[in-house]
C-alpha positions as CSV (number, residue, x, y, z in Angstrom):
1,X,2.5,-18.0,-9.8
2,X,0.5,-20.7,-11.4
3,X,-3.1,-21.7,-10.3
4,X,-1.6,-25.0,-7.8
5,X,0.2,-22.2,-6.3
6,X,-2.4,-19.6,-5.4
7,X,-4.2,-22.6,-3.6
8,X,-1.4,-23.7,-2.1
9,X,-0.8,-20.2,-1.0
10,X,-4.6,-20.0,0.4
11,X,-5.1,-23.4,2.0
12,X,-1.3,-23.3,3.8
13,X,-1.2,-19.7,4.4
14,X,-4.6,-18.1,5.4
15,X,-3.9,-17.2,8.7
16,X,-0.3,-15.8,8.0
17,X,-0.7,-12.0,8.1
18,X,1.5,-9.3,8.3
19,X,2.1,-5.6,8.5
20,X,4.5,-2.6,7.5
21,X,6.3,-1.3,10.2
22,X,9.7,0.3,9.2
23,X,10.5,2.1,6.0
24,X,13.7,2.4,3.8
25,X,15.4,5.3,2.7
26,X,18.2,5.1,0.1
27,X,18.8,1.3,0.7
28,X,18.8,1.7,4.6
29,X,15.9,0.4,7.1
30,X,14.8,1.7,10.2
31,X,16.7,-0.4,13.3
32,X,13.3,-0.2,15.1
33,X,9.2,-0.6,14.3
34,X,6.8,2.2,14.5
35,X,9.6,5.0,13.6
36,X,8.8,6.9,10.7
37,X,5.8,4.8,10.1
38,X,2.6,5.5,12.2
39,X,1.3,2.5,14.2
40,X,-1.6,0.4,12.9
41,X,-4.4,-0.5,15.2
42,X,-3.3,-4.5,14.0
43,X,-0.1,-3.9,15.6
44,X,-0.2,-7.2,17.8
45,X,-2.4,-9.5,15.2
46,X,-1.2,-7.9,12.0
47,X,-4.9,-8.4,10.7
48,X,-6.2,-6.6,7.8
49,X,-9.2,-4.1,6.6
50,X,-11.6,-6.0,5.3
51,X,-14.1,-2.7,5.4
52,X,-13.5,-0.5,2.3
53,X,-15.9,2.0,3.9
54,X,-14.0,2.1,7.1
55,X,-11.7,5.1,8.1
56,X,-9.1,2.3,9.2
57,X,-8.2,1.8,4.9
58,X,-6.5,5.1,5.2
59,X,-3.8,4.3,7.7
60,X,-5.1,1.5,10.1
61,X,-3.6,4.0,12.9
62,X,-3.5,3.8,16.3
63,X,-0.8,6.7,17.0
64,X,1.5,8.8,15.0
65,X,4.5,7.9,13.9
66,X,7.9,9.0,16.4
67,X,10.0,10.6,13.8
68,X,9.7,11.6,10.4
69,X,12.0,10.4,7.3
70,X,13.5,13.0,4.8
71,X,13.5,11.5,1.0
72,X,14.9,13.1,-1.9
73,X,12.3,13.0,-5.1
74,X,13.5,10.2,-7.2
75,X,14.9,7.9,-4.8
76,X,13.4,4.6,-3.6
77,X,11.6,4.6,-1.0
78,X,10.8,0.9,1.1
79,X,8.5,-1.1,3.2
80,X,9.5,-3.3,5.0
81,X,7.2,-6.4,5.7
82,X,7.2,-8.4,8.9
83,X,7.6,-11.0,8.1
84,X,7.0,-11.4,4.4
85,X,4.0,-10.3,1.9
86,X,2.7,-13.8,2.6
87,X,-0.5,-13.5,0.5
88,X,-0.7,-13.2,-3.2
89,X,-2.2,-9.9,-4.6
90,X,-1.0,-6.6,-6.0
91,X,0.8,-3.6,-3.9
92,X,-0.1,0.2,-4.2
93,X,1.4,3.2,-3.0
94,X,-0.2,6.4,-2.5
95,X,0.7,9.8,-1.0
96,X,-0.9,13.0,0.5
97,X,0.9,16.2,0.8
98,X,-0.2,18.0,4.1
99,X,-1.1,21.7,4.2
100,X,2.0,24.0,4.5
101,X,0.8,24.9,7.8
102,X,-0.3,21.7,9.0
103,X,1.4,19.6,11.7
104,X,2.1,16.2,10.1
105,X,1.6,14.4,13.3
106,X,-1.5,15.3,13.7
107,X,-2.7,15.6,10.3
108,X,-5.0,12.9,9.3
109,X,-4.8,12.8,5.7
110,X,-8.9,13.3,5.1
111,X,-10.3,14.5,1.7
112,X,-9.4,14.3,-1.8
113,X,-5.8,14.7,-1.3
114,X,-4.4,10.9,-2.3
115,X,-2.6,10.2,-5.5
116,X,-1.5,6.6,-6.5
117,X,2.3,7.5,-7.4
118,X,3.2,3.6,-7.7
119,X,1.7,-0.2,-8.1
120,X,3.3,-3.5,-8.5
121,X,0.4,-5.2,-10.4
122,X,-0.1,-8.7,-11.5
123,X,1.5,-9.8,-14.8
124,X,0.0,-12.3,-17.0
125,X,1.8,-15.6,-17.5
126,X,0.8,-18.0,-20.0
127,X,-2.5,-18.7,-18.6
128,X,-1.9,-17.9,-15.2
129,X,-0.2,-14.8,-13.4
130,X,2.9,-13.9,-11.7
131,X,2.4,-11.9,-8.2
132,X,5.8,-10.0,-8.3
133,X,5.1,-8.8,-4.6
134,X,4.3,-12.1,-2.9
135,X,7.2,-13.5,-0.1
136,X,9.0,-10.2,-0.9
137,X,10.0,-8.8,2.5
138,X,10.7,-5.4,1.1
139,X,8.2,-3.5,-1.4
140,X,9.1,-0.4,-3.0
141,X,8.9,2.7,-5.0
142,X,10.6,5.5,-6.7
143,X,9.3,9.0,-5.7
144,X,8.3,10.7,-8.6
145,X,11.1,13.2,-9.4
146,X,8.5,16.2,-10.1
147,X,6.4,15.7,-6.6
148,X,6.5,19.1,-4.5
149,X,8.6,19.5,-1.6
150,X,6.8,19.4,1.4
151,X,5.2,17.1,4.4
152,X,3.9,13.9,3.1
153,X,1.7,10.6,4.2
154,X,3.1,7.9,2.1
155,X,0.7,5.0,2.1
156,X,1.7,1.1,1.4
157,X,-1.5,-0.9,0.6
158,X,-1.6,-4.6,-0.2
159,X,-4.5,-6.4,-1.2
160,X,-4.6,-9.7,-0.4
161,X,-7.2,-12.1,-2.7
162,X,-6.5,-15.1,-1.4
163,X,-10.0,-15.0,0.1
164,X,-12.2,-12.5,-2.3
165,X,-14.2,-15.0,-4.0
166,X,-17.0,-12.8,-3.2
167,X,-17.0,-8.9,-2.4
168,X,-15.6,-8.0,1.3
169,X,-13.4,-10.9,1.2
170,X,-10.3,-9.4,0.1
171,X,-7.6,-8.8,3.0
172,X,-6.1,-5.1,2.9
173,X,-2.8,-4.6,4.7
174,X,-2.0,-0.7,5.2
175,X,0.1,1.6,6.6
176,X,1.5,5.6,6.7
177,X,4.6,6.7,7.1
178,X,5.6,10.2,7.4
179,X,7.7,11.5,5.2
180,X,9.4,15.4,4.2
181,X,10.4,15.2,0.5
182,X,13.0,17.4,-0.9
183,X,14.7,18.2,-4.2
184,X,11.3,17.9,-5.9
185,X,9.7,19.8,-8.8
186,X,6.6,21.3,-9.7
187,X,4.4,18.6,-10.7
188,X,0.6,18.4,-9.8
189,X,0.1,15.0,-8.6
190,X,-3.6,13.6,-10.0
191,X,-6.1,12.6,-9.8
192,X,-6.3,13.1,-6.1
193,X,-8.9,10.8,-4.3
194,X,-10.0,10.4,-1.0
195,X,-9.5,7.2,1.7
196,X,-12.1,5.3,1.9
197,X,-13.9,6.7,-1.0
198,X,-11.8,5.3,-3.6
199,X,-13.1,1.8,-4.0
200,X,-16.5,0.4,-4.3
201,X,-16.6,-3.5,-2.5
202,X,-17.5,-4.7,-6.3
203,X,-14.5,-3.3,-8.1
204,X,-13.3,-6.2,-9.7
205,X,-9.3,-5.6,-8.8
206,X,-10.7,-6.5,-4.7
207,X,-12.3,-10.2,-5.9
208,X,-10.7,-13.2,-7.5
209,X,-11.5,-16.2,-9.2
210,X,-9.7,-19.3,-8.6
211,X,-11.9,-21.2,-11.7
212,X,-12.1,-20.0,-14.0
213,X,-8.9,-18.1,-13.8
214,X,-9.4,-14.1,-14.5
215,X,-8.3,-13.5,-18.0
216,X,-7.7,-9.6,-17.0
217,X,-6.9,-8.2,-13.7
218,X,-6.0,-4.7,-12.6
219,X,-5.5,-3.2,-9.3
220,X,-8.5,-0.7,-7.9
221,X,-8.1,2.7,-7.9
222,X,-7.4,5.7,-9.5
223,X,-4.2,6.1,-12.3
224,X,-1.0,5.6,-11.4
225,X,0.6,9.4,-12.0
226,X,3.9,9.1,-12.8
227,X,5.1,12.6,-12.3
């Protein structure tokens, strides 16, 4: 996506938000909303966090999720946007095995227990950049083959810039879906980080320039780990 674009996308689209809702598993979606995935406070506006600091950039959750998925470590796992990832900006998933003897319903996913298994970043065009996320309707990731079995939060974040000329403008669309992995390894996901607590409002991956054009962008955050 070229410069004309991202205003394009900012002047036609400001007020077209979003939100995850269903997940998919092995190439198949949830038939219904709110399933796996717990639902976000934004449920009927679809807004975003705009408040780094705010426990709401965890999961944005209003209630725990109805069911829980089972994935097998190393397949894909999905998102599924309604309607579409309608602003540009890069997408991150993160995820937060649950104490043994937790309940995952219940469990809120506070502390340093996030890792950033995942992120489809901006790539550099010429002298612009391609969004690879933007109008996708689904997003999504491989779980890495060495995560631990167990009870997960797996956590979609995408930041929109569309309006982050200046810090607290960027647009964050979240949500959690719960998740028991299987068929894992014995990997030590890291570094682990906590939510909110991983980003500053300054970091420079949460405000853009539309002149001049960044030359570098990256998304905030801790490492990807890879497994």
């Amino acid at each position: 996506m070229k410069l004309l674009s991202l205003l394009l996308a900012a002047s036609a689209g400001v007020e077209a938000h979003y939100r995850f809702s269903k997940i998919v598993v092995d190439g198949v979606a949830e038939a219904k909303e709110w399933g796996a995935v717990r639902q976000t406070k934004s449920y009927q506006g679809n807004q975003g966090v705009t408040d780094i600091n705010s426990v709401d950039l965890r999961c944005h959750q209003m209630r725990s999720g109805t069911t829980t998925a089972t994935v097998v470590a190393g397949e894909k796992l999905g998102f599924v946007a309604n309607a579409q990832v309608t602003h540009f900006g890069p997408v991150s998933f993160y995820m937060a095995r649950a104490p043994d003897s937790a309940d995952l319903n219940t469990w809120d996913g506070s502390g340093q227990v996030w890792a950033k298994v995942a992120v489809i970043d901006a790539v550099k065009s010429g002298s612009g950049w391609e969004w690879p996320a933007y109008n996708k309707q689904i997003v999504d990731f491989t779980i890495p083959k060495s995560i631990p079995d167990g009870k997960y939060l797996v956590r979609v974040e995408s930041i929109a810039l569309h309006q982050a000329q200046s810090a607290g403008g960027a647009q964050i669309y979240v949500s959690c879906a719960q998740v028991q992995v299987t068929g894992g390894g014995s990997g030590t996901p890291s570094p682990l980080v906590s939510i909110p607590g991983a980003y500053r409002a300054n970091d420079p991956g949460l405000i853009w320039s539309y002149y001049p054009v960044k030359t570098q962008y990256t998304a905030p955050g801790p490492k990807v780990w890879e497994g």
